[in-house]
N, C-alpha and C positions, 0 to 999 in steps of 0.2 A: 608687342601688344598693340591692338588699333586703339584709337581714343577716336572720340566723336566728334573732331574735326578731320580725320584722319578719312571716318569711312562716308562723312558729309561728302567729302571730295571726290572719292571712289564713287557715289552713287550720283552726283553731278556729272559726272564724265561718263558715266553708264547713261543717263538720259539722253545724251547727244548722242550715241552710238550707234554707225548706221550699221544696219544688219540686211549682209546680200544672202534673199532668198532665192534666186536663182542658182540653177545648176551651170556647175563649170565643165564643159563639155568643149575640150581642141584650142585651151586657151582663150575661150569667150566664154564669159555667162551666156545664160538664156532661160525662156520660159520653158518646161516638159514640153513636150510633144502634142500631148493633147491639153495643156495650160492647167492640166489638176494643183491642185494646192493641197497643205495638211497644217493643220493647226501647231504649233509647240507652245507648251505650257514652261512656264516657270515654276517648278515644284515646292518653291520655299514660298510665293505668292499665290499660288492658284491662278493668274493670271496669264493671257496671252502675250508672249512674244513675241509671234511675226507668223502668216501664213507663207509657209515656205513650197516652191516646186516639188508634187513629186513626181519623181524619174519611174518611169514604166521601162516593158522590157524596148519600145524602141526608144526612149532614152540610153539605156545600156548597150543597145547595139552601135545607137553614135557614138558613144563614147571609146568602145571598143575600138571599132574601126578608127577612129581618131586614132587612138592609142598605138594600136597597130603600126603606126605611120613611122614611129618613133623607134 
């Protein structure tokens, strides 16, 4: 069971967390192709977590061809 020091700690360590919105694409991050972004929500706060990359079809096509390589 958590006790209230327990999820004190857990959510102090959650505020430090860095979070990669970029796509991983040939073992590099990067920004999408044309630098869109999409919101993600935290459903238990209603609040935003991070505007993350989003991957279009030519994102998917580098990734493929990356992929491919392998």
């Amino acid at each position: 069971m958590m006790n209230f020091q327990h999820l004190a700690y857990w959510q102090e360590k959650a505020k430090n967390l860095a979070i990669e919105t970029r796509l991983f694409i040939n073992g590099e991050y990067c920004a999408a192709a044309d630098n869109t972004t999409f919101e993600t929500i935290d459903p238990a706060a209603q609040q935003t977590l991070a505007q993350v990359a989003r991957g279009k079809k030519a994102d998917v096509e580098r990734a493929v061809k990356a992929a491919r390589r392998f």
